[in-house]
BADOKE-714737 format. One record per residue (C-alpha): x, y, z. Coordinates in steps of 0.1 Angstrom, whole numbers, plus 5000, padded with zeros to 4 digits. Layout:
! residues N
XYZ ...
//
This chain:
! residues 543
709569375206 705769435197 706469245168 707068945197 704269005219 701968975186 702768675180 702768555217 699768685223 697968515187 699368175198 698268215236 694768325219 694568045197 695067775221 693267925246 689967915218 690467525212 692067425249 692967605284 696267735279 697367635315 696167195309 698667245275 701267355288 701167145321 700866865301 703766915278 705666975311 704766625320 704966435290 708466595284 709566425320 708366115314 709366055274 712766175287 712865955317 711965645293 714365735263 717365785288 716665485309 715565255285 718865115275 720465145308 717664935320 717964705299 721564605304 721064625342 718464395335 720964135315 723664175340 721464075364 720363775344 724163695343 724363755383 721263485385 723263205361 726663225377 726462935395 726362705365 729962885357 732762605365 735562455347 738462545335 738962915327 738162875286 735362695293 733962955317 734863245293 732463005265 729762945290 728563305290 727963305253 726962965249 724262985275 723563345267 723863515302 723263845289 719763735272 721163805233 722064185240 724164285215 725864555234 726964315262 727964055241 730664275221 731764415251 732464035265 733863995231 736264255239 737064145267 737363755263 740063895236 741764115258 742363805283 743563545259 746463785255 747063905291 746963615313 749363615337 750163345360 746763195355 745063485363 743063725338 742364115342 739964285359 736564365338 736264715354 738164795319 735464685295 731664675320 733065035334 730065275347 730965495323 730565205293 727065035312 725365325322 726965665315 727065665281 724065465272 721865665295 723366025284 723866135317 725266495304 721766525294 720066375322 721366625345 719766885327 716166775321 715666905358 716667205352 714867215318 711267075334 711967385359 712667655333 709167505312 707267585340 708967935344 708468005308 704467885310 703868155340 705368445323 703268325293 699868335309 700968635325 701868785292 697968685277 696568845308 698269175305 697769185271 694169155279 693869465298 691569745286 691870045305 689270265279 686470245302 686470165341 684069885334 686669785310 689469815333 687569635361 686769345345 690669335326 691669285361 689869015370 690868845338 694568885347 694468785385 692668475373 694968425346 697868475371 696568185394 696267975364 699768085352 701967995385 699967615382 702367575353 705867685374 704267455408 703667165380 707267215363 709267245397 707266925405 708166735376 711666845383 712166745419 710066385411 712266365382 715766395399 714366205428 713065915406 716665955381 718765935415 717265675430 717865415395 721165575390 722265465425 720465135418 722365095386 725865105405 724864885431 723564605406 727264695383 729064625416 727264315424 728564205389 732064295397 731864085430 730463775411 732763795387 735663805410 734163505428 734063305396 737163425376 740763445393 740963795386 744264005387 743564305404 745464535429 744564315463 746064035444 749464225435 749464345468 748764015489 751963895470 753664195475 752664145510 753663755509 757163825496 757664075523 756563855552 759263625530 761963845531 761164005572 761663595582 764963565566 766063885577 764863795611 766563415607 769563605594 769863865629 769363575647 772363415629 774263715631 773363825669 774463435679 778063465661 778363835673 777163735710 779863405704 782763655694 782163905718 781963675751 785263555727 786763915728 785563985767 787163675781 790463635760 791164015755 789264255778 788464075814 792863945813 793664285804 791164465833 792764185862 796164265855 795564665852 794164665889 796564375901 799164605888 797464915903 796964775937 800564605941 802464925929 800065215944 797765095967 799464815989 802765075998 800565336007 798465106030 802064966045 803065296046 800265406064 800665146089 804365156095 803365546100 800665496125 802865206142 805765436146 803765736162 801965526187 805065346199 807465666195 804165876213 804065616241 807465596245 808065956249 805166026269 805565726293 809765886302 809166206298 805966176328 808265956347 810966176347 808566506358 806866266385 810366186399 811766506395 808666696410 809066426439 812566466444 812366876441 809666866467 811266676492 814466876490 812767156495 810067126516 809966906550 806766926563 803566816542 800966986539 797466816537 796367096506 799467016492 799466646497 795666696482 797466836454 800166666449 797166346445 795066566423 798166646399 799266276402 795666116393 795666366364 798766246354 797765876357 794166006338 797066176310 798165886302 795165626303 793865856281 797265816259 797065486259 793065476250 794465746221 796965466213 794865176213 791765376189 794765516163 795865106162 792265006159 791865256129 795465116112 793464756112 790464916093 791165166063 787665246056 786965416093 790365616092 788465946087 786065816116 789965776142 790866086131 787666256141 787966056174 791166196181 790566516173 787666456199 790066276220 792266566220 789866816226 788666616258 792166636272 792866996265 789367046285 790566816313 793967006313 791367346318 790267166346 793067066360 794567426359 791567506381 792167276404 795767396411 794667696415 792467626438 795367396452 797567746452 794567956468 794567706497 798467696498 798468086507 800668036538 803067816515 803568086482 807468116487 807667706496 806567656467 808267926440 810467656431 807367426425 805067676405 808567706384 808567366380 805267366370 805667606340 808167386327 806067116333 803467316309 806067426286 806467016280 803566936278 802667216253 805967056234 803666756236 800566916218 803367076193 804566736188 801166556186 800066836162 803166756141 802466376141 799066466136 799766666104 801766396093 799066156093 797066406074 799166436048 799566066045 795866006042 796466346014 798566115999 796365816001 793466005987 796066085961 796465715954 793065645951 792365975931 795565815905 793265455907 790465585896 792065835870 793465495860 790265325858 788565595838 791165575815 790265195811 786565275805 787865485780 790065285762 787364975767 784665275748 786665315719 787464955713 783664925717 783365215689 785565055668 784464725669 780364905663 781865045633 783264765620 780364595627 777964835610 780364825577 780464455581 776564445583 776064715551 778364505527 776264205532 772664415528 774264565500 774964245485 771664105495 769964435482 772364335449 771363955447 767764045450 767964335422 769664075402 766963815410 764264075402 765564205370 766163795357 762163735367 761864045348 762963965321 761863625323 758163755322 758763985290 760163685271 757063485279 754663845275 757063855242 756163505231 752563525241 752563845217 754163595191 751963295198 749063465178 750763545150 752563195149 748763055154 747363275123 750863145103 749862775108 746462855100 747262995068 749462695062 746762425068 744562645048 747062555018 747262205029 743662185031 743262374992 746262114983 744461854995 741261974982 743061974949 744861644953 741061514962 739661664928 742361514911 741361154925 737361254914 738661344884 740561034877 737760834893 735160944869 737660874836 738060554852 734160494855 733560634820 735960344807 734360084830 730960214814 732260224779 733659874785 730459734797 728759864765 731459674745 730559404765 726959394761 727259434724 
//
């Protein structure tokens, strides 16, 4: 390591005797940024510069595609650089060979970033010269720093006092070097950055020209047909669901009115004349019969107590009482009340036979009805007694007459029986009703069902029906694709020919032209025996 610092130590010595060691190595730092920064921009500039010059004369391109593929080398739009021109070259081959309806491929391929600017410019290196300008001036502060230490003489203290002035001034001459290479560093990568992004902006302005003035096969193109033929194929779908959702609307009002709406008329035609019409005539004939049979029955059977209660009394008692007769009033008016009430009973149960949808509403009113009269009965029994309470003088009288009364109740609690049997009868007709209905609508749902599955069937039907024809439009369209397929490799395959069939009838009239050559030497040759004969001739001549 001494053997190092030596020879550290005689350079640092030797430059500082001629030069400040600090101004050489701050201006190698710089002149290492900048002759860098001109050797790896130099050609990159330049071809931004021609591709701009190209940019500026792309208005004069027009014509047909071969001439605008000439004009660029004819007019020289890239200003005679070599590099340009064989990469448009490249290219200009490249399209004769891949033009494809009209259209030629994108130049991205050949004037890539990586073919204008990457490679010409070195940028693998490029990003390193910061880094490199950085570790320079590093290296030049641990090199002053390494002549100042070295300079130290610690012998005397005068020595060692002066020593260390020496190395603090030598350090803040040292770090001058690190603040100048950090500087160059950060200017350089500043200055590289700000071309580099200048460089892609100008190469992207050249891909936009050239797209303006070439039809150019790229990806939006591919997919703005793909697009097209979509759109294409969504309207005839959509013509072809309108096509199909006309004939299936056509066939199923078809269906509904010739199969379904028949079938549904007759079912409840046939459910209403066998179920519900009896039970309704049933019903009626049932409510007819009670009232008339009730009104009959009640009508005799309070006639025959009046007149038997009449005829009773009389027999047995000869003198009236004015309690009695009271009584006798009272029981009579509730008996004429008994059977206005009857009759209002009758006339509500035949109002509720002429309208089936309030029967439940009639058989709550008699119910009601029924209950008024067992109350009014209540309050007739309290009358009679009050009737009896009054009639103290005449309890034996009237034995006979209170007798006659319990029968009288026994009847008319054979009444209630019977009313509560006629009653239950009509319940159980309106069970059976309910019944009916409860079998219609069972009926009914069995309908729905049956109407459900024919609606399944026909929906699967339907859905096979609708998957054979995509298939076969899926098929036709495969088929369609894989004849335009191979449609474009037998021209892509001729194309590939047509040069080869070019270089074959060049070749020929090359040996048509060498026959011809030939066949024109022959005539010289001939020509000139013919003039040497002429010339001898004339010599004849003359002499």
């Amino acid at each position: 390591m001494s053997i190092f610092a030596e020879l550290i130590n005689k350079f640092i010595y030797n430059v500082e005797n001629v030069i400040s060691f600090n101004d050489v190595f701050c201006t190698f730092i710089v002149l290492v940024a900048v002759v860098s920064f001109r050797v790896l921009h130099k050609e990159v500039g330049r071809n931004i510069k021609d591709i701009q010059n190209f940019i500026a004369k792309s208005e004069d391109i027009r014509g047909e595609l071969p001439d605008r593929l000439k004009i660029v080398k004819e007019e020289d739009f890239f200003n005679g650089n070599e590099f340009l021109l064989n990469k448009w070259e490249n290219y200009t081959s490249y399209v004769r060979n891949n033009i494809i309806q009209g259209r030629i491929p994108e130049i991205h391929g050949h004037f890539s970033k990586f073919n204008i600017i990457d490679n010409p410019g070195k940028r693998k290196i490029a990003e390193l010269i910061p880094g490199t300008l950085t570790a320079l001036g590093i290296l030049g502060t641990f090199l002053g720093l390494q002549g100042g230490v070295s300079k130290i003489d610690v012998e005397t203290t005068e020595r060692l006092k002066d020593s260390i002035i020496l190395l603090t001034s030598g350090m803040s001459l040292a770090f001058i070097t690190s603040i100048v290479g950090i500087s160059a560093s950060i200017f350089w990568s500043y200055t590289d950055r700000k071309r580099y992004k200048y460089y892609i902006k100008v190469l992207d302005q050249f891909y936009n020209t050239f797209n303006t003035k070439y039809p150019v096969f790229n990806s939006s193109t591919f997919y703005n047909e793909i697009i097209q033929l979509q759109r294409e194929a969504t309207n005839s779908i959509k013509h072809l669901a309108t096509d199909f959702s006309l004939e299936f609307s056509k066939v199923l009002s078809n269906s509904i009115n010739q199969s379904i709406l028949p079938n549904i008329d007759e079912i409840l035609n046939r459910i209403v004349q066998r179920d519900i019409n009896p039970s309704i005539k049933s019903m009626n004939d049932m409510i007819d019969n009670f009232t008339t049979h009730a009104s009959d029955r009640q009508t005799v059977a309070l006639n025959a107590m009046v007149d038997d209660f009449i005829s009773k009394l009389n027999d047995t008692v000869e003198f009236q009482f004015d309690g009695l007769e009271k009584a006798i009033v009272d029981f009579t008016q509730w008996h004429i009340e008994t059977k206005s009430s009857l009759e209002e009973l009758i006339e509500q149960i035949k109002e509720s036979a002429l309208n089936q949808k309030e029967i439940n509403i009639s058989a709550g009113e008699v119910i009601s009805n029924f209950t008024y009269l067992f109350d009014r009965f209540n309050l007739i029994n309290m009358q009679v007694a009050e009737g009896i309470e009054k009639m103290e003088g005449a309890l034996f009288e009237l034995n006979g007459l209170s007798a006659y009364n319990s029968e009288t109740l026994e009847g008319l609690n054979n009444i209630y029986e019977k009313i509560n049997k006629s009653y239950e009868y009509t319940e159980n007709s309106l069970n059976r009703l309910i019944n009916s209905v409860e079998n219609s609508m069972n009926s009914l749902n069995f309908i729905i069902e049956e109407l459900q599955n024919s609606s399944k069937v026909f929906v699967h039907n339907l859905d096979e029906g609708l998957n054979a024809t995509f298939s076969i439009f899926d098929n036709s369209l495969s088929e369609i694709s894989r004849r335009i397929s191979g449609t474009i490799l037998e021209v892509q395959q001729t194309i590939d020919d047509l040069p080869i069939a070019i270089s074959m009838l060049v070749d020929e009239l090359k040996k048509n032209i060498n026959k011809l050559s030939e066949t024109i030497d022959e005539i010289n040759g001939i020509y000139k025996d013919i003039s040497i004969i002429l010339n001898e001739n004339k010599r004849e001549v003359i002499s």
